[in-house]
TITIBA-665281 format. One line per 8 residues: number of its first residue (from 0); their letters; for each residue y, z, x of C-alpha. Coordinates in Angstrom, 2 decimals. Each point is the difference from the previous one (the first is absolute). Example, Ala and Ser with C-alpha at 12.3 -4.5 7.8 and 13.67 -1.06 7.14 Angstrom:
// TITIBA-665281
0) AS) -4.50,7.80,12.30 | 3.44,-0.66,1.37
// end
This chain:
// TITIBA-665281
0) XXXXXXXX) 13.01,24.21,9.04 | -1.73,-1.52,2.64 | -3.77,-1.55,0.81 | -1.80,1.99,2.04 | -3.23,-2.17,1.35 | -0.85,-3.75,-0.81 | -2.93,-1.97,0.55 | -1.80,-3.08,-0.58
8) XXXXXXXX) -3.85,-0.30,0.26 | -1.60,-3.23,0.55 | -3.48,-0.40,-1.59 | -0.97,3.84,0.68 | -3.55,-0.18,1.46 | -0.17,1.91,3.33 | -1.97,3.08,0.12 | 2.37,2.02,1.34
16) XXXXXXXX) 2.95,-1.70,-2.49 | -2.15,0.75,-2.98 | -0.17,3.33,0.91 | 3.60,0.87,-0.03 | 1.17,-2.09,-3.02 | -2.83,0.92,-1.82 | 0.71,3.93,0.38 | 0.78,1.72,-3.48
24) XXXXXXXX) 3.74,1.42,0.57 | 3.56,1.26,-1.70 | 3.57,-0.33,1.00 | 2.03,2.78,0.12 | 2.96,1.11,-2.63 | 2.91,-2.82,-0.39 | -2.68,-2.82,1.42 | -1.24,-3.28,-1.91
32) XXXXXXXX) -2.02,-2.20,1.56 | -0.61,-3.58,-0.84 | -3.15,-2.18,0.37 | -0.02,-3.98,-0.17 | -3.16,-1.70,0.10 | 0.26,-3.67,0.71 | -2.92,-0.96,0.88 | -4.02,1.47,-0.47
40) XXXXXXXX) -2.15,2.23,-2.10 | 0.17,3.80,-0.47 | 0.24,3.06,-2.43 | 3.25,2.28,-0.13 | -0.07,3.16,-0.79 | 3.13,1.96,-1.28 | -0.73,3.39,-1.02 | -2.57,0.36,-2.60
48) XXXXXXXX) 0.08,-3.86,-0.68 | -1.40,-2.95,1.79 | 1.16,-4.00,-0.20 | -1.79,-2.90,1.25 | 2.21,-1.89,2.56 | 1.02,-3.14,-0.45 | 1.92,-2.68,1.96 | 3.62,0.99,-0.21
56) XXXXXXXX) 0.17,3.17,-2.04 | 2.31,2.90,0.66 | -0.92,3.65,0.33 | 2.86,3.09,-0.49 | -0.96,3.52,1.10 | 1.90,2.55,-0.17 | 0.42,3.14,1.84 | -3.13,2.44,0.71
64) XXXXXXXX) -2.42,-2.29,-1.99 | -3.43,-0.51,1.52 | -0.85,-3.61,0.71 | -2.38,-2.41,2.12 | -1.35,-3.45,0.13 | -3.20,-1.01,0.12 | -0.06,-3.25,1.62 | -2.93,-2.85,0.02
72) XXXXXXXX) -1.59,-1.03,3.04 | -0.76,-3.39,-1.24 | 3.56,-1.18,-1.19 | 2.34,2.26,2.05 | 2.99,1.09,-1.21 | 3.58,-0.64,1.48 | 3.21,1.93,-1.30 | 3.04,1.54,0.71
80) XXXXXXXX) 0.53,4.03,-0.35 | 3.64,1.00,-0.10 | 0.84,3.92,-0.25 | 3.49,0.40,-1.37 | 1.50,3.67,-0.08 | 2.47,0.34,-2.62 | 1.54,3.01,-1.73 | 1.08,-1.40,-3.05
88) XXXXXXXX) -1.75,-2.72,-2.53 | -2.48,2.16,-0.79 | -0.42,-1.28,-3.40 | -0.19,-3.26,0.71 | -2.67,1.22,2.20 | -1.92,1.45,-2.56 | 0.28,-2.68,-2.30 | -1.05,-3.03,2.05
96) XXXXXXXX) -3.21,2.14,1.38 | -1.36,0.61,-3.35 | 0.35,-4.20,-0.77 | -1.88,-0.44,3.15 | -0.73,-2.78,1.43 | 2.52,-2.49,-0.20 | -1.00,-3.46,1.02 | 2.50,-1.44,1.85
104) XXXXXXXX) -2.00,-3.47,1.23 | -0.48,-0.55,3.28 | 3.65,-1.46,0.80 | 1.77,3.33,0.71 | -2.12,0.12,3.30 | 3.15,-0.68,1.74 | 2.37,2.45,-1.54 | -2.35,2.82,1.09
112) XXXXXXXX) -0.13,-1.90,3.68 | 4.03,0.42,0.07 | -0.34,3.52,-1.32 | -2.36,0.80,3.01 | 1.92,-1.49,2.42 | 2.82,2.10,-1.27 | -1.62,3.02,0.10 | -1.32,-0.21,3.54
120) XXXXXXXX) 3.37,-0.52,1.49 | 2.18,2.83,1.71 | 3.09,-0.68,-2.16 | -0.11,2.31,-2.91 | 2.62,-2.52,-1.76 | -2.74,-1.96,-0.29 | -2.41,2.17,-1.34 | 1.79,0.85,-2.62
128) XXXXXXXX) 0.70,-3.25,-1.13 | -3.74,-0.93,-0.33 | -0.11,3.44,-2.06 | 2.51,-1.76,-1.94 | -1.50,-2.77,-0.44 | -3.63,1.81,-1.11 | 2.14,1.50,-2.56 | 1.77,-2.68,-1.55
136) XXXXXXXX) -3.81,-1.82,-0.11 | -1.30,3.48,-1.86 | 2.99,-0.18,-2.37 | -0.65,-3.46,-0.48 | -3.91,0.46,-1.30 | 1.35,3.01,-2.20 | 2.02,-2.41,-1.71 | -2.26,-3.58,0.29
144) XXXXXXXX) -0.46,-2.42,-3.30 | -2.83,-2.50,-0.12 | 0.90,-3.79,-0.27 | -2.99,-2.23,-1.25 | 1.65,-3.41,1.78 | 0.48,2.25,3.14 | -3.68,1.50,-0.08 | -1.73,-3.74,-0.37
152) XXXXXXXX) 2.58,-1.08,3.17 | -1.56,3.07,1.94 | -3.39,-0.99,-0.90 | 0.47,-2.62,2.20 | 1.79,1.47,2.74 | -2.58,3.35,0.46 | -2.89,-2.91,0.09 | 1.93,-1.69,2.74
160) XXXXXXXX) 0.77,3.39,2.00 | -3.63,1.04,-0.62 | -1.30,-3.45,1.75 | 2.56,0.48,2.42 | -0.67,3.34,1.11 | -4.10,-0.73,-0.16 | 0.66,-2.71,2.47 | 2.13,1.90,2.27
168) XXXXXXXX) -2.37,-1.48,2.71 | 0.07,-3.39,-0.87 | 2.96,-2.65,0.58 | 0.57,-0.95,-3.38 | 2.19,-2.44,-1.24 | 2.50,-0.69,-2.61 | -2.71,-2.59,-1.66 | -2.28,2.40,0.28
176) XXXXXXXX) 1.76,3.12,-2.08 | 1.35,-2.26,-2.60 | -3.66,-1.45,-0.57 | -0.82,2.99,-0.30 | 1.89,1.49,-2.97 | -0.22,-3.68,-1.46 | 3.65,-0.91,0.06 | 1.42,-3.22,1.25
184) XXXXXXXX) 2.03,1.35,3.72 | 3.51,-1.10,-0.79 | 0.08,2.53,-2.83 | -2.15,2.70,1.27 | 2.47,0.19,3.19 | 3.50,0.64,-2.68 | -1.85,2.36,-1.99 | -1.34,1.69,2.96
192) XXXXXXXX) 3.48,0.18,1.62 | 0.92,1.41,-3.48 | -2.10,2.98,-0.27 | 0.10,0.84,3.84 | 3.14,-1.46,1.72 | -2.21,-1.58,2.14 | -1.97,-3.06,0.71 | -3.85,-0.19,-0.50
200) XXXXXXXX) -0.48,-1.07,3.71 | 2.90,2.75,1.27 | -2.03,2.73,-2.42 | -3.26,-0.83,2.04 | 1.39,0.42,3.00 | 1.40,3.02,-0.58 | -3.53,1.20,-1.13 | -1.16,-0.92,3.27
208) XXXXXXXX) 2.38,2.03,2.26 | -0.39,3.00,-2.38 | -3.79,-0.15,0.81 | 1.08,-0.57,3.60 | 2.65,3.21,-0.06 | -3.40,2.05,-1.25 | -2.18,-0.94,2.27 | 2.37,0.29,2.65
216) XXXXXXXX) 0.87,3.98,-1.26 | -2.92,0.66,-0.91 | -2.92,-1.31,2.46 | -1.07,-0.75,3.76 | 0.27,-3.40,-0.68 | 1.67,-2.06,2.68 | 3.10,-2.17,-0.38 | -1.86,-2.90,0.90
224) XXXXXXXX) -3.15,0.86,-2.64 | 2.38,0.62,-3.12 | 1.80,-3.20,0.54 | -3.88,-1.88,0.07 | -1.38,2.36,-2.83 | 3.24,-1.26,-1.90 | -0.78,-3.88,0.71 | 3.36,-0.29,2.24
232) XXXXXXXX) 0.01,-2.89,2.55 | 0.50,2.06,2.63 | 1.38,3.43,0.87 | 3.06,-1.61,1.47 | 1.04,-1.01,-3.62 | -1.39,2.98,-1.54 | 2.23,1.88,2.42 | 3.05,-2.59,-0.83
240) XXXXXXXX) -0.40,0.55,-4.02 | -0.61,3.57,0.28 | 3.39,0.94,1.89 | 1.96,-2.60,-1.95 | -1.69,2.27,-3.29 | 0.59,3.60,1.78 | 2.23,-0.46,2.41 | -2.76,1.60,2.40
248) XXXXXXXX) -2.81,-1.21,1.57 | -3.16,0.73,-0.66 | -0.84,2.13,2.67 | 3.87,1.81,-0.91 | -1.12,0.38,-3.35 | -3.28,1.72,0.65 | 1.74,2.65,2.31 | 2.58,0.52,-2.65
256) XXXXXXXX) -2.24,0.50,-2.86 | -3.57,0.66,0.79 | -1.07,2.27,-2.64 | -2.30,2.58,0.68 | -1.67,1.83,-2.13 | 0.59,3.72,-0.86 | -2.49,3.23,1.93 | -3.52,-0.44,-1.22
264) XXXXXXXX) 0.39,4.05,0.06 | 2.24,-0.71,-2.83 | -2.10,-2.33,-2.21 | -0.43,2.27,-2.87 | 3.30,1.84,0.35 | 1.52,0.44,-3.67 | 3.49,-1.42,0.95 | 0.55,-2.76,2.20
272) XX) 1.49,-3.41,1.05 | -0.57,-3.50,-1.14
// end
């Protein structure tokens, strides 16, 4: 078991970008790939049957089944693809693909981000683990109960991520979320820290470097213009928070992980990559 490509797209709008995520493909035998949407509009389509996309829903497909996205231009979508080979599980496989999707919420954005970062490094220890880890969150949906307390605490959380990641650009503040989902600050911040082990404020800011990693990987952009499209001070403190997050610098980063995208000669091969 082991992944065998990972990416994350950040609101998918590029000409050339739309062209090679948007390319109707398969997997080969032993292959499942994984979509999370966090973030924009779109239509999947799995086979014979398509699903509107919504903030924070899951997609399973398995091996040698057709697929594509259709994005929209107007509210680009952002998302992580994770391609797991696996030799066993195939039940499971088959089960969870016929109950797709599974909405997730938005607040497993940085599961998938430690899953990528995983399966981009040269240790195959590590790999695995992530595969692991993928696994144990499959099993997990196979076997998932509702809770109506737990659903109406949710509602408040997914309308906090959802402001949160719409105002990735902005420098919002704690007043400012908790306004938002009309709950007094104090009580927001424990059940925040309840749901998502975090911190409303540390959440944000974690938002902001993902966006940051993307554009980083994924455009020309330079150091110095991500850290002023992102509101930071200055790219001295981008710089600062960015290392103390990665444990690279930004410029580090970007040679470590630029993602490029697959042979345009290979846009409407049957089998492919992420």
């Amino acid at each position: 078991m082991d992944i065998k490509d990972a990416v994350f797209v950040f609101q998918m709008h590029e000409a050339a970008e739309l062209l090679w995520h948007q390319r109707f493909h398969s997997h080969g035998y032993n292959e499942v790939e994984l979509h999370y949407f966090v973030g924009g509009d779109g239509t999947f389509i799995n086979g014979n049957k398509r699903y509107s996309i919504s903030s924070g829903s899951l997609f399973l497909t398995t091996a040698e089944t057709t697929h594509q996205i259709e994005a929209s231009i107007q509210n680009p979508l952002t998302y992580y693809a994770i391609l797991l080979e696996c030799a066993e599980h195939h039940e499971l496989f088959n089960r969870l693909e016929k109950k797709n999707p599974f909405h997730l919420g938005t607040g497993r954005r940085f599961f998938f981000e430690e899953i990528r970062d995983k399966a981009l490094k040269e240790e195959q220890e590590l790999r695995i683990s992530a595969a692991h880890q993928i696994l144990g969150l499959l099993y997990g949906l196979a076997a998932e109960k509702s809770n109506p307390v737990q659903q109406k605490e949710n509602i408040i959380i997914e309308l906090a991520l959802d402001y949160m990641q719409n105002h990735i650009f902005d420098k919002l503040t704690l007043s400012d979320i908790a306004s938002h989902v009309k709950r007094d600050a104090s009580y927001f911040v424990r059940l925040f820290k309840r749901w998502m082990n975090t911190t409303p404020m540390q959440y944000y800011a974690n938002l902001r470097l993902e966006a940051a990693r993307a554009f980083l990987a994924n455009t020309n952009l330079s150091v110095k213009e991500v850290a002023a499209k992102l509101q930071y001070c200055s790219e001295f403190h981008f710089s600062k928070q960015f290392k103390q997050s990665t444990g690279l610098s930004p410029t580090a980063y970007r040679s470590r992980y630029l993602q490029k995208l697959g042979p345009f000669d290979e846009l409407h091969s049957s089998k492919d990559t992420v």
